[in-house]
N, C-alpha and C positions, 0 to 999 in steps of 0.2 A: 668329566667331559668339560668342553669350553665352546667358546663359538668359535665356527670355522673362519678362518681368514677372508675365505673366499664371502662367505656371509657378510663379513663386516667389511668388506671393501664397497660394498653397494650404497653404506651410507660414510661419506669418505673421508668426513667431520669426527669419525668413529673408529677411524681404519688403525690405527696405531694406538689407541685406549687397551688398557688390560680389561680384561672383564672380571668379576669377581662375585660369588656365589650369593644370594640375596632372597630373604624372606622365608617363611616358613611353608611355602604352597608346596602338597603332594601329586599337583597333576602338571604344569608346566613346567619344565625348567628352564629356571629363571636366573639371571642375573642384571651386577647393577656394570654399565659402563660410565668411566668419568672422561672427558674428553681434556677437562681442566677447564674451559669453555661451559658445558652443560653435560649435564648427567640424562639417561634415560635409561629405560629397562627393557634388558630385552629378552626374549622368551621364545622357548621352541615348543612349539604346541603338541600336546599329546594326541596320540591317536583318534581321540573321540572327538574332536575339532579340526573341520577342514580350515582350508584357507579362507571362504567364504565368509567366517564369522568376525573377518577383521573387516568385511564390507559391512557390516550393522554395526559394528562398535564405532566406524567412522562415521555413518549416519546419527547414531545416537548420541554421540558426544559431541558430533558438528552443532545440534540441535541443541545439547543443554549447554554448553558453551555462549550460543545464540541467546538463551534466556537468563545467562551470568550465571552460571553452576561451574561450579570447579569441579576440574575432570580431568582422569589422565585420556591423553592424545594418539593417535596411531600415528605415528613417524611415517612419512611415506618417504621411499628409497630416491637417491637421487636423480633416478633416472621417474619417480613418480608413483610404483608400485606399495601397494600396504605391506606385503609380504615378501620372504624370498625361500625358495623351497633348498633344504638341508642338500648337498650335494651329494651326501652318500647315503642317509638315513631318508629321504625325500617329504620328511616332516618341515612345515612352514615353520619359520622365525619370521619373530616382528619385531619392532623399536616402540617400545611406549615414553610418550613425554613424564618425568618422573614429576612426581608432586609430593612435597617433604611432608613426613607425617608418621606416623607411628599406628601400630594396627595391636588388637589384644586377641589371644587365642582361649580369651574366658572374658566373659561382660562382668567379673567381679574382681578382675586383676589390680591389685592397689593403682595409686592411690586415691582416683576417682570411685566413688562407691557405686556398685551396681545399678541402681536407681538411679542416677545423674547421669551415668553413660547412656543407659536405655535410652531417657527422655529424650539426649542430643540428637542420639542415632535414629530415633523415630522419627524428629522432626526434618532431619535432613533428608531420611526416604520419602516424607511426606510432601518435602518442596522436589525433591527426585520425580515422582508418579504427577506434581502437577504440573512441571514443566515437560512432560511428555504425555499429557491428553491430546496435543493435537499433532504430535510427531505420527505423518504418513507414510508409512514404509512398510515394504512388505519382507519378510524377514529371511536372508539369503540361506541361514543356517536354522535349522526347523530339528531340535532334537526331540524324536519319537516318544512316546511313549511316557512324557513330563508329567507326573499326578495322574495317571489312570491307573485308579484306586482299582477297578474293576480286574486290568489286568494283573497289578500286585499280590492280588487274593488269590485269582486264579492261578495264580507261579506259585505260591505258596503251598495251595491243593493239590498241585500236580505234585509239587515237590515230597510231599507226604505221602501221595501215591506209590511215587518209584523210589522212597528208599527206605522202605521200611526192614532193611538189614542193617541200614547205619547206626553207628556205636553211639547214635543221640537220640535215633529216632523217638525214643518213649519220652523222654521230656521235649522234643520240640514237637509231639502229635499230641500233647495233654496241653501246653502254649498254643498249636494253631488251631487248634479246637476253639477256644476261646476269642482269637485274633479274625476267625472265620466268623462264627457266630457277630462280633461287632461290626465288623463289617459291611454284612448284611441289613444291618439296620440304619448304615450313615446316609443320612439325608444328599440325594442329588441336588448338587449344584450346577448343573450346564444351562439353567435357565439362567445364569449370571452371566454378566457381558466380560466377555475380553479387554484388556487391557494390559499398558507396555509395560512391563515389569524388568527391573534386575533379573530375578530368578533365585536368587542364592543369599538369601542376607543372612548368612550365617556373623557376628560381630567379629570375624578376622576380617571381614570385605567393605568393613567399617574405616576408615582412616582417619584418627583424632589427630588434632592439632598437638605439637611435642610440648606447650607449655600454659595448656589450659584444656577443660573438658570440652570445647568445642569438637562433633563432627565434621570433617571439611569435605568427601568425598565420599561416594561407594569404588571398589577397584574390584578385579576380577570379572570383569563383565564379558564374559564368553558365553556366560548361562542368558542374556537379554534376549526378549521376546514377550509374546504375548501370554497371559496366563491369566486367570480367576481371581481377582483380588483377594479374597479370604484365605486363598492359597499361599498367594507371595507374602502375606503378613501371616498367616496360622506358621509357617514355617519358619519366618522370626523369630514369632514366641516359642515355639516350639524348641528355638535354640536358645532365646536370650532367658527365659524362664525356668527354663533347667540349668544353674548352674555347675552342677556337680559333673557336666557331661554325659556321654553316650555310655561309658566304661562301667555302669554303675547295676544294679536290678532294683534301687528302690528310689525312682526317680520321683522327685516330686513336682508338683508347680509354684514356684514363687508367685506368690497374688502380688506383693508389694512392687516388682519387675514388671508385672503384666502392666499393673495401674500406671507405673510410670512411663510404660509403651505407650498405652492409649491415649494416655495424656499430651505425650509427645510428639505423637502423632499430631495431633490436634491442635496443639501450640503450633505445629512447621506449616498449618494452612489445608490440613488435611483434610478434603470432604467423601466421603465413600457416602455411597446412595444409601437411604435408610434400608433397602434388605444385602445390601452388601455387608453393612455393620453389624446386619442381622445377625449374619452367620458368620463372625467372626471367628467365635467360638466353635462352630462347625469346621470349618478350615482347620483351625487347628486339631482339634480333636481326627478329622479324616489325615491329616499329616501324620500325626502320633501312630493310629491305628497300620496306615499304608507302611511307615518305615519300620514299624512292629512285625509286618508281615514280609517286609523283603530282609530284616536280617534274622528272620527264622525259615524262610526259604534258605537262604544263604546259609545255615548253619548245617543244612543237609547237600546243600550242591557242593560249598565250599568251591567258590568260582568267581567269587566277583568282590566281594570287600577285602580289604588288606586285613592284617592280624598282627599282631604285636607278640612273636616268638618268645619271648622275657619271662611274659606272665601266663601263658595260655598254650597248653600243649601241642595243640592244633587249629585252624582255623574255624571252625563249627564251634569247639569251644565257645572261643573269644563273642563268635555272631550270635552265640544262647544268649550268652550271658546280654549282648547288646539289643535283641529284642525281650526279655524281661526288662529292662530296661525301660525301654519305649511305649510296651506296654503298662508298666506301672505307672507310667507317664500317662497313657490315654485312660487310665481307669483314677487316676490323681483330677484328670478334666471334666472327668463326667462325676465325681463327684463335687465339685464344686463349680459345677455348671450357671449354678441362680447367680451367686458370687462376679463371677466373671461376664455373665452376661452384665449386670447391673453394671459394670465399671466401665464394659463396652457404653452403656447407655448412656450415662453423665458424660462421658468425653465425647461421641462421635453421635449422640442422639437417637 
């Protein structure tokens, strides 16, 4: 596919550029245009994002902009509009201002060492969260159901209820046995304050500098809103401390990764409330456990993660194999629980 004519006639600086296929994302497609003039990216939103969510991305980048953060831009159409709805498909495209930079789909991809990329990237999200403490907006795009661990478990249990004829069911009801049971025990956090968050700091939504370890931006900002800070960082680590990926069943936690998180954090100006730091480590740990439980629900629905045909017979396969995974991930965090707390402590107090 390509963008429609009619599409790119509305920004008319644009109207005669070829467009040509751009970056590694699974949910929008994306492309880069060159006008010869100036480049931008532009993207046709998937399903799960209305048009609405290009009104908070201009909010939010209007704001960090405001406070000198580099950020890519929402291109408004010549006639003014953020968006313009697909003519036949009725899926919105936008125009992002592009911002030169290189992105990694593992935090240990040469030739920056894992550890010095984290540091950047913490500190960058750390100046991210404080020039948005007093960004007031109320959020046009509200996706349901973000971190309610409670309902993850409960999809999980139902999912074990009705298919106990699936050709997996006995190892993933001997897994969610276990995914149940911790669950139940993770510490409520909705006494924590909300706050504006990215949403998704997986290190692809990372953008480093192409000729030094500098982070220079977060991209992919569709996921922005408000959220639990031990969430929006547990889910960090959750990514940058597992090197090895999702694909794996003997996940572990890089402490060396973590330490250079917290630290990074902490160098970019980061101050999270003393019970916010508290439960850093809870955040992550209730991340581990909730993603542990939707890809072993999923390994019985077979409905909702993608699968990698190559290696994996079928879908439920592939999602077993991804929450053992996750879970030896959450059971790699509560075991070195004292560990990790204590690194939280020296860097955010």
């Amino acid at each position: 596919m390509s963008i429609p004519s009619t599409v790119l006639a509305r920004w008319a600086r644009f109207a005669h550029a070829t467009p040509a296929p751009f970056g590694t994302g699974l949910i929008n497609k994306t492309f880069l245009v060159d006008s010869g003039a100036e480049r931008a990216v532009f993207q046709r939103l998937h399903p799960v994002f209305a048009g609405s969510v290009n009104d908070d991305i201009d909010a939010v980048t209007s704001h960090l902009v405001h406070k000198g953060m580099v950020t890519p831009r929402v291109l408004r159409t010549d006639d003014g509009a953020l968006f313009v709805d697909d003519p036949e498909s009725g899926r919105p495209w936008r125009a992002l201002s592009f911002v030169d930079g290189v992105s990694f789909d593992r935090i240990d991809a040469p030739p920056t060492p894992a550890t010095e990329r984290a540091h950047a990237a913490a500190a960058l999200v750390a100046r991210f969260h404080a020039a948005l403490v007093d960004l007031d907006w109320q959020y046009r795009h509200v996706r349901a159901g973000v971190h309610d661990t409670d309902q993850h478990l409960f999809a999980l249990d139902d999912a074990l209820e009705r298919h106990g004829a699936h050709r997996l069911w006995a190892d993933a009801s001997a897994l969610g046995a276990q995914i149940l049971e911790a669950g139940a025990a993770l510490p409520a956090l909705t006494a924590l304050p909300l706050c504006n968050c990215h949403g998704d700091l997986k290190i692809s939504n990372v953008l480093f500098a192409r000729d030094d370890a500098r982070a220079l931006c977060l991209v992919d900002l569709d996921t922005l809103g408000t959220m639990r800070w031990p969430f929006e960082m547990g889910d960090a680590l959750r990514s940058w401390c597992n090197p090895r990926g999702e694909d794996v069943d003997d996940a572990d936690v890089d402490v060396s990764i973590f330490a250079a998180t917290v630290e990074g954090y902490a160098a970019g100006g980061g101050r999270p409330s003393a019970l916010e730091a508290q439960h850093l480590v809870d955040g992550l740990h209730t991340i581990c456990v909730e993603l542990a439980a939707r890809f072993c629900a999923d390994a019985l629905n077979e409905s909702y993660f993608g699968w990698d045909e190559r290696r994996f017979p079928g879908r439920g396969e592939h999602n077993l194999l991804r929450a053992r995974g996750q879970w030896a991930l959450a059971r790699a965090v509560a075991r070195r629980r004292q560990e990790l707390d204590a690194l939280v402590r020296r860097s955010l107090g």
